[in-house]
VOBA-1610 file (N, C-alpha, C; in pm, whole numbers, padded with zeros to 5 digits, always signed):
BEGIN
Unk+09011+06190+09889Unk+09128+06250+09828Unk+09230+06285+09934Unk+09369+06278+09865Unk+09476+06354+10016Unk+09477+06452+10010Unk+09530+06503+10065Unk+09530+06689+10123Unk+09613+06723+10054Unk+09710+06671+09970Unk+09765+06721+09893Unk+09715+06807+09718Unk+09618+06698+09713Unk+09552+06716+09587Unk+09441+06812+09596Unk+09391+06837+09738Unk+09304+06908+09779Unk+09355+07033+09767Unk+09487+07029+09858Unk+09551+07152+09827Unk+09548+07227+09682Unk+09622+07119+09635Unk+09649+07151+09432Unk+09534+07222+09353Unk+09438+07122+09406Unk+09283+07168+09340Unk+09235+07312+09394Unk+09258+07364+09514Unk+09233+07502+09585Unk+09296+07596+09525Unk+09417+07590+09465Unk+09520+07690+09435Unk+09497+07684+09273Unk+09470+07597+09258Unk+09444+07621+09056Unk+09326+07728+09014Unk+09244+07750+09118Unk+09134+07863+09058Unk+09205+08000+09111Unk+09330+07982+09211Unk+09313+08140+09219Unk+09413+08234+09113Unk+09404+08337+09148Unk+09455+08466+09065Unk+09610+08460+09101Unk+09671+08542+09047Unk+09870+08589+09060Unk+09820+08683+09237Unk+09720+08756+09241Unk+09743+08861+09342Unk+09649+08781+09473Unk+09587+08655+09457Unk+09507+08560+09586Unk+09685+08473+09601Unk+09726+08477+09465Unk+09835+08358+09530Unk+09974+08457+09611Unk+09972+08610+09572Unk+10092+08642+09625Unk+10015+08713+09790Unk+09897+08696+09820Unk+09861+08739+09927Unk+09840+08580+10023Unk+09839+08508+09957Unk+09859+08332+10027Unk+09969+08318+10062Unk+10055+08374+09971Unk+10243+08301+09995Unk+10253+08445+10137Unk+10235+08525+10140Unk+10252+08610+10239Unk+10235+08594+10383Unk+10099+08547+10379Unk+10033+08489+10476Unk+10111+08344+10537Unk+10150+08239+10453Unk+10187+08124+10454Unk+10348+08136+10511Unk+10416+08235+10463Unk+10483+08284+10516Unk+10560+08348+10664Unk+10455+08415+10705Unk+10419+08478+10816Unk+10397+08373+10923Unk+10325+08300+10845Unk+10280+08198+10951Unk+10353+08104+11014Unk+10473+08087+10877Unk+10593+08008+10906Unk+10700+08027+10987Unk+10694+08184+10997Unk+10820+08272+11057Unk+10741+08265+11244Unk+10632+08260+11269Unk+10569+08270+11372Unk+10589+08102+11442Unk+10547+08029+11366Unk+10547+07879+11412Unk+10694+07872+11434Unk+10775+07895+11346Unk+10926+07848+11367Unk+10980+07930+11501Unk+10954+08012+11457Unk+10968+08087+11651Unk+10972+08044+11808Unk+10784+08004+11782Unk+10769+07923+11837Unk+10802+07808+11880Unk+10874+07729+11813Unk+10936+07613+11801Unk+11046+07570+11878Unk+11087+07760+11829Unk+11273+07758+11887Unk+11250+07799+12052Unk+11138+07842+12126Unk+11094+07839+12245Unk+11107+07739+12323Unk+10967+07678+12244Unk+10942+07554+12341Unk+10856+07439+12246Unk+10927+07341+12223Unk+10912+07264+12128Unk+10774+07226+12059Unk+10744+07221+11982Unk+10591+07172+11927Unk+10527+07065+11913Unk+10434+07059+11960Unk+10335+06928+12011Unk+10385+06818+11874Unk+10357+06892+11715Unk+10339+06844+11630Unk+10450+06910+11540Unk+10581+06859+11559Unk+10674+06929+11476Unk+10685+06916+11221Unk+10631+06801+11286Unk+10612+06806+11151Unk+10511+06908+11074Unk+10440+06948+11152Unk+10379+07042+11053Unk+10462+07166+10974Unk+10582+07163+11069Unk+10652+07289+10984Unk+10706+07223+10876Unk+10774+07087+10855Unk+10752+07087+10713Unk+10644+07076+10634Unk+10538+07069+10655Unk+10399+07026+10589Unk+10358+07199+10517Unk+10401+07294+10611Unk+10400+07436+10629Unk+10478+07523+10490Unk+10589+07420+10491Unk+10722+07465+10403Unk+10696+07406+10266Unk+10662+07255+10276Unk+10627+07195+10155Unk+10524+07272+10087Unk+10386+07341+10140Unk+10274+07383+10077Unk+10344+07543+10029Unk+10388+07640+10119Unk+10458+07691+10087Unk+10514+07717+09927Unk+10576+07575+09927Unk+10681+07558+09794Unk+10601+07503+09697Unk+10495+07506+09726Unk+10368+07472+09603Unk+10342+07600+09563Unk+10302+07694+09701Unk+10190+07823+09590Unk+10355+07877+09532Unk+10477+07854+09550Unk+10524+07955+09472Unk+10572+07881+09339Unk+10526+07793+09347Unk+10560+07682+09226Unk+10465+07768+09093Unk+10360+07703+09183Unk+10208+07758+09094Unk+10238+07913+09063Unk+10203+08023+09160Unk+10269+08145+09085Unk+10370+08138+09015Unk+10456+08086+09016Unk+10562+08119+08888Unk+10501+08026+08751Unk+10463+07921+08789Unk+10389+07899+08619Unk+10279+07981+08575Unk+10174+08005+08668Unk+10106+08125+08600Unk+10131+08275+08540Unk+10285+08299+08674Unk+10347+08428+08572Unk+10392+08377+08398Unk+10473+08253+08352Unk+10477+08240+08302Unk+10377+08180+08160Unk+10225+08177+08274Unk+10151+08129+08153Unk+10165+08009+08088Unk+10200+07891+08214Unk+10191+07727+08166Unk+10056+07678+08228
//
């Protein structure tokens, strides 16, 4: 399977309060890497979009579960 679907499949069992403590974290992590970045360049720059894209999944997913789709 890709890591994408892997991803998808990880995030469909959790709760509104595992996904708003993920986006936090995912977050954080983003604000730290991008930092980093703006230092001294990163081995592997694409991961910050890989970072941003997953990102824009769990808040996808939380907002359909707030809404109950």
């Amino acid at each position: 399977m890709s890591k994408k679907v892997d991803f998808l499949t990880s995030i469909k069992g959790l709760g509104l309060e595992d996904l708003k403590a993920k986006i936090a974290e995912d977050e954080l992590r983003l604000k730290k890497v991008s930092f980093a970045h703006s230092i001294s360049p990163l081995e592997n720059p694409v991961s910050l979009r890989l970072l941003r894209k997953d990102l824009a999944r769990l808040k996808t997913a939380l907002r359909s579960k707030e809404l109950g789709l």
